[in-house]
DSSP file (Angstrom, degrees, kcal/mol; ACC not computed):
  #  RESIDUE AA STRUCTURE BP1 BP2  ACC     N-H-->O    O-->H-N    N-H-->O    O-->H-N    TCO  KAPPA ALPHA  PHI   PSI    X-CA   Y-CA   Z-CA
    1    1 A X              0   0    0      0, 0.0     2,-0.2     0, 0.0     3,-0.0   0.000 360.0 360.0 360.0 144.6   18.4  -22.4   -1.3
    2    2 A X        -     0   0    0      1,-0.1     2,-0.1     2,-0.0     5,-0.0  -0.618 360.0-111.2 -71.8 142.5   17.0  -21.4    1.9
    3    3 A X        -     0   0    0     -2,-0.2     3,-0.1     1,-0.1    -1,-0.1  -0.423  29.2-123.4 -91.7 133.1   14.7  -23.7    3.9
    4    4 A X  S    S+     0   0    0      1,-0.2    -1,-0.1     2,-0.1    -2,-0.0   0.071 109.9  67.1 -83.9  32.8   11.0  -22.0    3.6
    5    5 A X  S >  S+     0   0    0      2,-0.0     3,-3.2     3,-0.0     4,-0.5   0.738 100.9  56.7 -64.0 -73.1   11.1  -21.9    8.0
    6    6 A X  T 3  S+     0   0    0      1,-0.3    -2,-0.1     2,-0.2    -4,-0.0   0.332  88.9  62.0 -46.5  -1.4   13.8  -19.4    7.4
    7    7 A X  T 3  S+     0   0    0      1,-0.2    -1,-0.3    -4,-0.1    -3,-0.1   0.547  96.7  62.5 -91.8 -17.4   12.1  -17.1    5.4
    8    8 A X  S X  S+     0   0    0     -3,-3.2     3,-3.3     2,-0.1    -2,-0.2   0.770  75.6 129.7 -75.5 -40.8    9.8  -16.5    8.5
    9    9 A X  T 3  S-     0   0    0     -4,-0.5    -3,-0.0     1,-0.2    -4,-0.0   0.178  87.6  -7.7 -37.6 110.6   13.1  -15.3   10.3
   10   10 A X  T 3> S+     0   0    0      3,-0.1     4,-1.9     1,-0.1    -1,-0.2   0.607  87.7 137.5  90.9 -25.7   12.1  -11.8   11.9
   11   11 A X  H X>  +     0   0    0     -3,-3.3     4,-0.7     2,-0.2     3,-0.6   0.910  66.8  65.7 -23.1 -69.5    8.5  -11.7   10.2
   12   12 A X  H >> S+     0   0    0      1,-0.3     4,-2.4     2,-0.2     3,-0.9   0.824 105.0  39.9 -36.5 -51.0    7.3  -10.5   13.7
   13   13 A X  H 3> S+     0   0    0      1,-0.2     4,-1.6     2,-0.2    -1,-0.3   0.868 109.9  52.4 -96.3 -18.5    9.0   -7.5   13.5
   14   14 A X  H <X S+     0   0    0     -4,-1.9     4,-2.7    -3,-0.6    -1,-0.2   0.734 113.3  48.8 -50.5 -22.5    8.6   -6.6   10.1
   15   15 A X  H <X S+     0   0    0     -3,-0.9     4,-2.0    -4,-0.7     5,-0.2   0.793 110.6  53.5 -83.8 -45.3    4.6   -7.1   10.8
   16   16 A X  H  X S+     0   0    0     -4,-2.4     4,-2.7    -5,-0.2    -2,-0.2   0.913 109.0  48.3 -55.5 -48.3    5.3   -4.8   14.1
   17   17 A X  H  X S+     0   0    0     -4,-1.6     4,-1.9    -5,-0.2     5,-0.3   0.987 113.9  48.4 -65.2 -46.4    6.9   -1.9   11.8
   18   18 A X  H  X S+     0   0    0     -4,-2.7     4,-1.9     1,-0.3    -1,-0.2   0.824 109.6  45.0 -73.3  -9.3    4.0   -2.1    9.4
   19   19 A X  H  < S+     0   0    0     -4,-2.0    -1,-0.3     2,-0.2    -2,-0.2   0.906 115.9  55.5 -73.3 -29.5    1.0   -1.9   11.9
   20   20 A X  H >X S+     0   0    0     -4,-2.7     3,-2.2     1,-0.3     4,-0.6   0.951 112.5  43.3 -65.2 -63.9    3.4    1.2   13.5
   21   21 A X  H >X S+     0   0    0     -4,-1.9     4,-1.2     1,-0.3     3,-0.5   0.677 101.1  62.2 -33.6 -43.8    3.4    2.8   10.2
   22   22 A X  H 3< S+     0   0    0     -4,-1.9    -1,-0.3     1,-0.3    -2,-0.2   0.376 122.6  24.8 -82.5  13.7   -0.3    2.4    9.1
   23   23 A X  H <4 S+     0   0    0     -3,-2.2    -1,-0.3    -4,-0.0    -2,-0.3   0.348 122.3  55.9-141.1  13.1   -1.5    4.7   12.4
   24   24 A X  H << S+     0   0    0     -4,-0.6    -3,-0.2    -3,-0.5    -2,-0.1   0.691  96.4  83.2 -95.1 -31.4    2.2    6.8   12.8
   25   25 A X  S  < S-     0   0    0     -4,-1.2     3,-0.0    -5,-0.2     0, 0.0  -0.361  76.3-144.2 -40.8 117.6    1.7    7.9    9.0
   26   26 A X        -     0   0    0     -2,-0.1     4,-0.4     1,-0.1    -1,-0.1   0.256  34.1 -97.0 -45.6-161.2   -0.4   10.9    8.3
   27   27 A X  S  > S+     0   0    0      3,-0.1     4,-1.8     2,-0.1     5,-0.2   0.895 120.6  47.5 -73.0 -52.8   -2.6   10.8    5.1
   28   28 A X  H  > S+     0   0    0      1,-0.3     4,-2.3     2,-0.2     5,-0.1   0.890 109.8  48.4 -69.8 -21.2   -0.2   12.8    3.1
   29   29 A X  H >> S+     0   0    0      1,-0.2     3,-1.0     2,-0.2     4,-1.0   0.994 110.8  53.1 -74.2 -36.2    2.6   11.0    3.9
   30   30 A X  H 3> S+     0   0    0     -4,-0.4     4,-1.7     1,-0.3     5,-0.3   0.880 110.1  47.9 -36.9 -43.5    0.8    7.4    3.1
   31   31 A X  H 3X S+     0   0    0     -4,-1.8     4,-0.6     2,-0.2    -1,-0.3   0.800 111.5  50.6 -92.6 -17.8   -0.1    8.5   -0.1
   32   32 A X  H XX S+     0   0    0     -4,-2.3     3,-1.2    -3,-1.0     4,-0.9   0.953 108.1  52.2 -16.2 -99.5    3.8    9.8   -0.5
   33   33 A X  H 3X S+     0   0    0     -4,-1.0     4,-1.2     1,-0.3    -2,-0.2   0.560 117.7  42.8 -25.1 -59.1    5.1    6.3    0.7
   34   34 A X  H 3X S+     0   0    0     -4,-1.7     4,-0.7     1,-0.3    -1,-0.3   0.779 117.4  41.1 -76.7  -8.8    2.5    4.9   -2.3
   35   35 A X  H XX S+     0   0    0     -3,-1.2     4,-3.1    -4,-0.6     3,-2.1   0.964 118.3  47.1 -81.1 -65.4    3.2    7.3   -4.9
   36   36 A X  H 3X S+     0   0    0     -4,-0.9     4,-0.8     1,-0.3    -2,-0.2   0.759 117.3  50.0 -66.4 -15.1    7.3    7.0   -4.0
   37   37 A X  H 3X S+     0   0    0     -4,-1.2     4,-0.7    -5,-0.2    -1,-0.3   0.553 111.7  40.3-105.8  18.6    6.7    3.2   -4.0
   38   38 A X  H <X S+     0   0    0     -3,-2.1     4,-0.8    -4,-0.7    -2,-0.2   0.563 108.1  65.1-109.3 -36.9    4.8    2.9   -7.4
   39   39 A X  H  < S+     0   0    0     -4,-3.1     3,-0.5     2,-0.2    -2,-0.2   0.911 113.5  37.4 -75.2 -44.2    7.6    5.6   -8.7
   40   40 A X  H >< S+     0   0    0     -4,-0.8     3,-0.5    -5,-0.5    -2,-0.2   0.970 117.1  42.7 -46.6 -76.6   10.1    2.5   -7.9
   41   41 A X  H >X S+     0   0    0     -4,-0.7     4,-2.1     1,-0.2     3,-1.5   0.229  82.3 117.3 -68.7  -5.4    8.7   -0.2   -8.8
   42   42 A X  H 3X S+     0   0    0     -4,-0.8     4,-3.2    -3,-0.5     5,-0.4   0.829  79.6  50.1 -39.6 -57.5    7.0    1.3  -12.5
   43   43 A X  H <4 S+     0   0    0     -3,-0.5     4,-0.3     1,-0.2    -1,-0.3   0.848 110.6  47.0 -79.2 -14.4    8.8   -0.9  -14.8
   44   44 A X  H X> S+     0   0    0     -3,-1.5     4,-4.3     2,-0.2     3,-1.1   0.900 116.2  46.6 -68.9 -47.4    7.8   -4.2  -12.9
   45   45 A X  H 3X S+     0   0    0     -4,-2.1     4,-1.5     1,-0.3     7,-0.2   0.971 111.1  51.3 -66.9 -28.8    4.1   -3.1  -12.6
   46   46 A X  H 3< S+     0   0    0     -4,-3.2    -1,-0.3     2,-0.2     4,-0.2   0.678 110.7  47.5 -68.1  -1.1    4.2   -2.2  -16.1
   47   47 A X  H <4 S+     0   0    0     -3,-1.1     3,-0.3    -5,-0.4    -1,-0.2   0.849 120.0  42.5 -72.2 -49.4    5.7   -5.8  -16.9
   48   48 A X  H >X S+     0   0    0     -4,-4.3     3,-2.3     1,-0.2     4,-1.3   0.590  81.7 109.7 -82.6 -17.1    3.0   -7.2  -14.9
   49   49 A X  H >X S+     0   0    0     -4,-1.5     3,-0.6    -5,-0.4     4,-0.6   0.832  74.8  49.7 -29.8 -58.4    0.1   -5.1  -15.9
   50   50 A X  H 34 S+     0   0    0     -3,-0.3    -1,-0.3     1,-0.3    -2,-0.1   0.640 112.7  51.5 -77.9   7.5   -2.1   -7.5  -17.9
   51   51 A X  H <4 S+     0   0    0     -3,-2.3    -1,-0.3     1,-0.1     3,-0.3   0.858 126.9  17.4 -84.1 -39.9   -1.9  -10.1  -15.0
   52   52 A X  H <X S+     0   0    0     -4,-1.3     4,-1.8    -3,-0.6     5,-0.2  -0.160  89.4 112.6-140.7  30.3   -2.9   -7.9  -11.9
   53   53 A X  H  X S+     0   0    0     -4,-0.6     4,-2.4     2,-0.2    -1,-0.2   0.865  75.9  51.0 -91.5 -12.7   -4.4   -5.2  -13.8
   54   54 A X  H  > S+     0   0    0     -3,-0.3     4,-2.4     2,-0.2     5,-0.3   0.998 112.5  53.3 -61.5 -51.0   -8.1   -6.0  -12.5
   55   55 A X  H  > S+     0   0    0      1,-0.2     4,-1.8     2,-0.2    -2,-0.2   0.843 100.4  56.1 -30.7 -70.0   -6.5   -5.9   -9.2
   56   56 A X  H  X S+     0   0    0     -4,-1.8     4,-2.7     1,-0.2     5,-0.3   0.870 106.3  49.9  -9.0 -71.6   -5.2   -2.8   -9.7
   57   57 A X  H  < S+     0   0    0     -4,-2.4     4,-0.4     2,-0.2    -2,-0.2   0.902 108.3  48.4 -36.5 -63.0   -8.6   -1.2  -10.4
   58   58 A X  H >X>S+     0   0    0     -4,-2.4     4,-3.5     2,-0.2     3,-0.9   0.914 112.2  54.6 -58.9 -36.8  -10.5   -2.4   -7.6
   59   59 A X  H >X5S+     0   0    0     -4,-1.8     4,-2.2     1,-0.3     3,-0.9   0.879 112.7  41.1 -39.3 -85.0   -7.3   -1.1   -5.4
   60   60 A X  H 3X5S+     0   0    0     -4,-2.7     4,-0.9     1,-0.3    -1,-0.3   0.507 115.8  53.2 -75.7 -12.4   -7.5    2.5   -7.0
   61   61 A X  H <>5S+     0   0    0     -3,-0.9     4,-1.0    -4,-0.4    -1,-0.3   0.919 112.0  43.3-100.2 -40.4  -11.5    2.5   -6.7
   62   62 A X  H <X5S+     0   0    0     -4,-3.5     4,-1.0    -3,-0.9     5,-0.3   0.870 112.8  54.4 -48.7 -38.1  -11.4    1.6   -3.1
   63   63 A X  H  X<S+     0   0    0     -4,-2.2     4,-1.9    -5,-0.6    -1,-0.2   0.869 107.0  47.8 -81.6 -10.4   -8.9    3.9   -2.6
   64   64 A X  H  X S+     0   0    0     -4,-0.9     4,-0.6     1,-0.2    -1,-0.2   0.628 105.1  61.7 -97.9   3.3  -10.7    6.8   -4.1
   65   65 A X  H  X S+     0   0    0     -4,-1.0     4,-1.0     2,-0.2    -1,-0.2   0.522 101.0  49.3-104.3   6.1  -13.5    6.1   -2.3
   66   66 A X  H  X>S+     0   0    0     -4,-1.0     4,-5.2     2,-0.1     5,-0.9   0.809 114.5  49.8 -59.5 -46.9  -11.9    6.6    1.0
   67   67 A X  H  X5S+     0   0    0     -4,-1.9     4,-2.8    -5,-0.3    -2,-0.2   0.849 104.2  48.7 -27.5 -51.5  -10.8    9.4   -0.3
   68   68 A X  H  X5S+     0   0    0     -4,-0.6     4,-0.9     1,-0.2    -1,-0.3   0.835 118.5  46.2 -75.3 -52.6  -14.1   10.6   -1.6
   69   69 A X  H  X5S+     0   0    0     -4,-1.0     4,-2.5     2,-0.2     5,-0.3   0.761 118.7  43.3 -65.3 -22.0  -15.6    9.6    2.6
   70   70 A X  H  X5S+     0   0    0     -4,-5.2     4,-2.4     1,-0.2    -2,-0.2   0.881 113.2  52.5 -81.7 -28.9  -12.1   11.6    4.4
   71   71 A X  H  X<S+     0   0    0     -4,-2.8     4,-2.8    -5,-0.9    -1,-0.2   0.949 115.8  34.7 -74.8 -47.4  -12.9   14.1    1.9
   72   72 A X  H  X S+     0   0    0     -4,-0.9     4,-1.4     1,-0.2    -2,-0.2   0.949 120.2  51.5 -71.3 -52.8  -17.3   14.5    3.1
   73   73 A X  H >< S+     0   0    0     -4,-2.5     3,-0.8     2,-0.2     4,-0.4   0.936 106.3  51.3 -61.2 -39.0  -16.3   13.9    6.8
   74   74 A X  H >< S+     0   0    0     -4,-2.4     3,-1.4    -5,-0.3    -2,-0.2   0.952 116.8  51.8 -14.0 -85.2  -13.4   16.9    6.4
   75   75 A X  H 3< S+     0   0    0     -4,-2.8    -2,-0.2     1,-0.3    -1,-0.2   0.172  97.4  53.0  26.8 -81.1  -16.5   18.5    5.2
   76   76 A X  T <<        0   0    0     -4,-1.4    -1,-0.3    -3,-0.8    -2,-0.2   0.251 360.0 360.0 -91.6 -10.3  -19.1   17.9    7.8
   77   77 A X    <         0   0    0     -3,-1.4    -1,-0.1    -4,-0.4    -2,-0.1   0.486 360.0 360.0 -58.2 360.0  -16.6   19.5   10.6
């Protein structure tokens, strides 16, 4: 087993890629990435559902109310 110090190994730059990715990303492709990483991961979240499924909810209602503000500010242009 690995020593939990080592698990840190490299963090930085995984933390570096994602901040580059959350402003290099457009909208569509973000919502790609989540869509192609929910399309992976299906049979775990369905494993997992009744643990995280409140979680889940608030997730998808926060995210459809960015939406719902990108969507008014479009809009207002």
């Amino acid at each position: 087993m690995r020593p939990l110090g080592s698990l840190r190994d490299g963090w930085e730059a995984i933390e570096r890629d994602q901040a580059r990715l959350s402003t290099d990303l457009s909208i569509p492709e973000s919502v790609q990435q989540y869509l192609d990483l929910q399309s992976e991961f299906e049979e775990s979240l369905q494993a997992s559902e009744s643990f995280f499924r409140q979680e889940r909810i608030e997730y998808l209602v926060e995210f459809q109310r960015r939406l719902l503000r990108l969507n008014d500010l479009e809009g207002h242009r």
